[in-house]
C-alpha positions in Angstrom: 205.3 245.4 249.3 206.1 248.1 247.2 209.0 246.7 245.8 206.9 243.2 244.9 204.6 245.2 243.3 207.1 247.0 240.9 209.0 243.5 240.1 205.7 241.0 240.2 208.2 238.5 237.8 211.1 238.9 239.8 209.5 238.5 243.2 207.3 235.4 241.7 210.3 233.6 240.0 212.4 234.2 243.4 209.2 232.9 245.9 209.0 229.8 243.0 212.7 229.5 243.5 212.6 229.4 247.4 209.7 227.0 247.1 211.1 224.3 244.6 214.2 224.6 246.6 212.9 223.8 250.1 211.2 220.5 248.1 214.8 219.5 246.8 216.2 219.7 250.5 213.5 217.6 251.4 214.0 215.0 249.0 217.8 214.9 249.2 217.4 214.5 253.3 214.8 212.2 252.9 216.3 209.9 250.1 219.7 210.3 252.0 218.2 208.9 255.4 216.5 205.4 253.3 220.1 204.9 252.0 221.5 205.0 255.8 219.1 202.6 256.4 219.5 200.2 253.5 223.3 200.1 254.6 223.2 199.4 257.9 220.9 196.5 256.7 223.7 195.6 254.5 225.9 195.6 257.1 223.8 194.1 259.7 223.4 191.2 256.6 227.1 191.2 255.7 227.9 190.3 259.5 225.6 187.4 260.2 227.0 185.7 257.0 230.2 186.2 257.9 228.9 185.0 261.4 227.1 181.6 260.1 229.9 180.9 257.5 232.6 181.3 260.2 230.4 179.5 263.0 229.5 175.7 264.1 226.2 174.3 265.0 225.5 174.3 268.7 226.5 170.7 269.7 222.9 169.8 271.2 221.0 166.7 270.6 218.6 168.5 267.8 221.0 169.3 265.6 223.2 165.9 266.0 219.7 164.5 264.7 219.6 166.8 262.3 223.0 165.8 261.0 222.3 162.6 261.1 218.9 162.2 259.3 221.0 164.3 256.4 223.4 161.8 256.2 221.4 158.9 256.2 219.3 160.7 253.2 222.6 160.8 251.3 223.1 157.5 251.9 220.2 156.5 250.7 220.0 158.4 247.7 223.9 157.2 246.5 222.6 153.3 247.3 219.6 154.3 244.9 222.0 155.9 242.4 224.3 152.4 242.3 221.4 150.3 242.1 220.4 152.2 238.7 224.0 152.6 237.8 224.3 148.7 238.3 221.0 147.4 236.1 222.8 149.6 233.5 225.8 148.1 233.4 227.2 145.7 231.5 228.8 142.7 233.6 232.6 142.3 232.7 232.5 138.5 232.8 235.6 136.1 232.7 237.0 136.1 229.1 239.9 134.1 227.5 241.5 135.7 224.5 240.5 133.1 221.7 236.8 133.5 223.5 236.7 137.0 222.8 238.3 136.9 219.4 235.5 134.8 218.4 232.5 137.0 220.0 234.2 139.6 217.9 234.0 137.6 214.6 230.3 137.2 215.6 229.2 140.3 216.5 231.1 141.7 213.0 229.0 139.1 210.7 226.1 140.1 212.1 226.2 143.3 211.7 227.3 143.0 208.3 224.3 140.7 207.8 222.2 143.7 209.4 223.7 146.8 207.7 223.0 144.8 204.3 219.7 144.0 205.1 218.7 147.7 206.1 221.0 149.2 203.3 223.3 150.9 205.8 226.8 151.4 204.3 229.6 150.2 206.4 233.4 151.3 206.0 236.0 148.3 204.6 237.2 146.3 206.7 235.1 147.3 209.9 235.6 145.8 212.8 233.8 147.8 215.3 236.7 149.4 216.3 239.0 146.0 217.4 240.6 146.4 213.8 243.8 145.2 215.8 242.4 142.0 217.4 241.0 141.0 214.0 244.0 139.1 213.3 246.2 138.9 216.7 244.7 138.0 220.7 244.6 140.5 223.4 246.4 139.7 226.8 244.5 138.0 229.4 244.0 140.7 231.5 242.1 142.7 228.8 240.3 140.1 227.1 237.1 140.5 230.2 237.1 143.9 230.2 237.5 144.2 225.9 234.3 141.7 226.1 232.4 144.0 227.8 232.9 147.1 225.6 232.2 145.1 223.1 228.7 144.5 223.8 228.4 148.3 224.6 229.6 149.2 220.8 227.8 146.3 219.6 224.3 147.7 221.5 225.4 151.2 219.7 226.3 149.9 216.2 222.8 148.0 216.2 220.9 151.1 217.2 222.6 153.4 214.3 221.7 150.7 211.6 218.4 149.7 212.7 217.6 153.5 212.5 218.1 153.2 208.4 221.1 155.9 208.4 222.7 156.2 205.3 226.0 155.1 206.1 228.4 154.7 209.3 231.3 156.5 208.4 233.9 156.0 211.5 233.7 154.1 215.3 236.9 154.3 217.0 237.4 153.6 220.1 240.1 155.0 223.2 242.6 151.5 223.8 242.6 150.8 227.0 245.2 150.8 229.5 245.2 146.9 230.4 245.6 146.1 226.6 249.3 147.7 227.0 250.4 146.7 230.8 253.8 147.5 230.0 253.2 151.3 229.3 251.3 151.1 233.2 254.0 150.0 234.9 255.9 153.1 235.2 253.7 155.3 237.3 253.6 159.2 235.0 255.6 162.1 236.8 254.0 163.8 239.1 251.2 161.4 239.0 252.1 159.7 242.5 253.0 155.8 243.8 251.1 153.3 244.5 249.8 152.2 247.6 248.5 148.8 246.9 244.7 147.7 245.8 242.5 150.5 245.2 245.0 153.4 246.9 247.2 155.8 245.3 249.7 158.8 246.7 250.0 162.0 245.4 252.4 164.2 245.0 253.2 164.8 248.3 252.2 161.2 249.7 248.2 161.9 250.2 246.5 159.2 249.6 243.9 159.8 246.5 240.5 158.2 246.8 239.8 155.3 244.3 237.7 156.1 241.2 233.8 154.1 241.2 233.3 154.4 237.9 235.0 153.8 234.4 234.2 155.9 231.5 235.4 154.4 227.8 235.0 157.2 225.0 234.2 156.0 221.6 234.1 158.4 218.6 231.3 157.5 216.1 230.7 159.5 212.6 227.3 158.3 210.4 225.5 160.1 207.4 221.3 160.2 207.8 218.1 162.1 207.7 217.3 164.1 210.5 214.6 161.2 211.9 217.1 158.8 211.7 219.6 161.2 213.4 216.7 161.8 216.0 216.0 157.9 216.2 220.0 157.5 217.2 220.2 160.4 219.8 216.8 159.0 221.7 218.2 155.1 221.5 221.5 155.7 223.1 220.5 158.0 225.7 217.3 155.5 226.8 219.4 152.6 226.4 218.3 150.3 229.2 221.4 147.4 229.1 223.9 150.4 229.4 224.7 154.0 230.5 225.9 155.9 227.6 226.7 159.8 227.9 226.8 161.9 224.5 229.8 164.1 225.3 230.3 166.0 222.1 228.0 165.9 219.0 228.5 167.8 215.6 226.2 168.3 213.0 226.8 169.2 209.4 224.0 169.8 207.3 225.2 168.0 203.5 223.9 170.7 201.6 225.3 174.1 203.0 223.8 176.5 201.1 219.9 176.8 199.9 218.6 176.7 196.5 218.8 180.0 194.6 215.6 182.0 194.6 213.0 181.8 191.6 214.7 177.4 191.1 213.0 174.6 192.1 213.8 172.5 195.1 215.4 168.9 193.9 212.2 167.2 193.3 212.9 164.3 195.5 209.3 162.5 196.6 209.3 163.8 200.5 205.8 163.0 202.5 203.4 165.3 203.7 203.6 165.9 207.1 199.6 165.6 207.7 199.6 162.7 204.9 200.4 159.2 206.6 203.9 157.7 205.9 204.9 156.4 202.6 202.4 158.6 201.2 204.0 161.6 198.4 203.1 164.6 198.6 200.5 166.5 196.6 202.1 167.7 193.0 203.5 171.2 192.6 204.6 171.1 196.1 208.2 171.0 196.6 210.1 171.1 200.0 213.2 172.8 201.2 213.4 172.0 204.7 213.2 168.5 205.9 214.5 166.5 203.0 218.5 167.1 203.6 220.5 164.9 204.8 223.1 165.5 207.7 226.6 164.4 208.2 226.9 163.3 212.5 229.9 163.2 214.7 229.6 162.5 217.9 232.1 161.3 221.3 229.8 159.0 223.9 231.4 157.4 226.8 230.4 154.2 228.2 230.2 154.6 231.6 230.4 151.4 234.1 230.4 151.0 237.9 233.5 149.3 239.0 233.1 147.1 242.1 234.6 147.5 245.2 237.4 145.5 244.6 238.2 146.7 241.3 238.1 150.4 242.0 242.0 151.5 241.8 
């Protein structure tokens, strides 16, 4: 006691010592066993997944009706899939060459006739993208199938011009492969033989399941406001005669750089967004964002069910 009472701050920072070193004991021992734990629940874990991933379902008359009622819900949900898939597609009807020539000539003046009534600009010489059948006759075997795509570029074409774009720029389309059968008749390396209607062999003689649907890109540049633009977009991905899927799209604003600060805005005659259309907007105002123009490329792909006998 003595000593303690000669060295009060020693003995105090040594007893403070002892004491805040018991605490840290307790915490390490205590943090150390809820770590065992939480591993051997890991483990535990890790081994019934490895347990259900490696295992099969008891082969008793629940699970069999288990099975079955999945099955028979993913039947039913790929019948209702074709049914939509088929009320938005366009039939491929039966198509002679000089028949389809002249649906081509048609649908062309027309929308001609259309572009020039909604001041759209068209390119020369546009032929929806059939620039080669404008003055020659596709085989017989493409002419059904070249029908049908037409009616899909002619459904998109309309959509663009009724939406008062500015101009449309580009449509191209991907040929395809019935309008060349003589670059199909050599089967591609590695790509596998034939095995008659609607079967193919790989590589090393599997058989390859036949595609159920056909997918026919187009590429399609136009010039418009951004609520024509918007108009577009919404009336080919709600189009109710056909499926179309927007791949790729690329926008380009026309003017890539604002107007330098303390200038004007180009005093164009924009409307108010609270004022009804038509209607200019209140002198002194001028806007910067709304009134530009953009510049649109975009891929879609016309997508088609093939029947059961055409799937190959």
């Amino acid at each position: 006691m003595s000593w303690f009472r000669q060295n009060r701050f020693l003995g105090g920072f040594l007893i403070v010592f002892a004491v805040l070193t018991l605490l840290a004991l307790y915490f390490l021992f205590h943090e150390k066993s809820l770590a065992d734990d939480e591993q051997a629940r890991l483990e535990s874990t890790a081994t019934a997944l490895n347990r259900l991933r490696a295992g099969r379902p008891f082969p008793n008359g629940a699970n069999l009706r288990k099975t079955k009622e999945k099955v028979e819900r993913y039947r039913d949900s790929l019948a209702a899939l074709e049914s939509e898939l088929k009320t938005r597609s366009l039939p491929a009807v039966p198509l002679q060459p000089n028949e389809f020539q002249a649906q081509l000539q048609e649908a062309v003046n027309s929308l001609v006739e259309r572009a020039a009534a909604n001041k759209v600009k068209l390119p020369d010489h546009f032929y929806l993208g059939f620039d080669e059948y404008a003055t020659s006759l596709p085989n017989s075997a493409a002419a059904p199938l070249l029908g049908q795509e037409l009616q899909a570029i002619t459904i998109v074409a309309d959509l663009i011009v009724d939406a008062h774009v500015d101009a449309l720029m580009s449509l191209t389309r991907t040929p395809l492969p019935e309008e060349n059968p003589a670059a199909t008749l050599e089967p591609e390396k590695g790509r596998g033989r034939s095995l008659g209607p609607g079967k193919t062999a790989g590589p090393k003689g599997k058989v390859a399941a036949a595609p159920v649907i056909a997918s026919r890109p187009v590429a399609i540049g136009f010039s418009a406001s951004p609520a024509a633009a918007r108009k577009v977009l919404n009336g080919i991905a709600t189009a109710k005669e056909q499926l179309f899927v927007i791949r790729t799209l690329n926008v380009k604003n026309q003017v890539d750089k604002g107007p330098p600060r303390g200038t004007a805005a180009p005093t164009a005659t924009p409307t108010s967004a609270s004022s009804p259309a038509g209607t200019p907007a209140p002198a002194g105002i001028s806007f910067i964002v709304g009134a530009e123009h953009l510049d649109m490329q975009m891929k879609i792909e016309i997508i088609n069910l093939l029947p059961a006998k055409e799937a190959r």
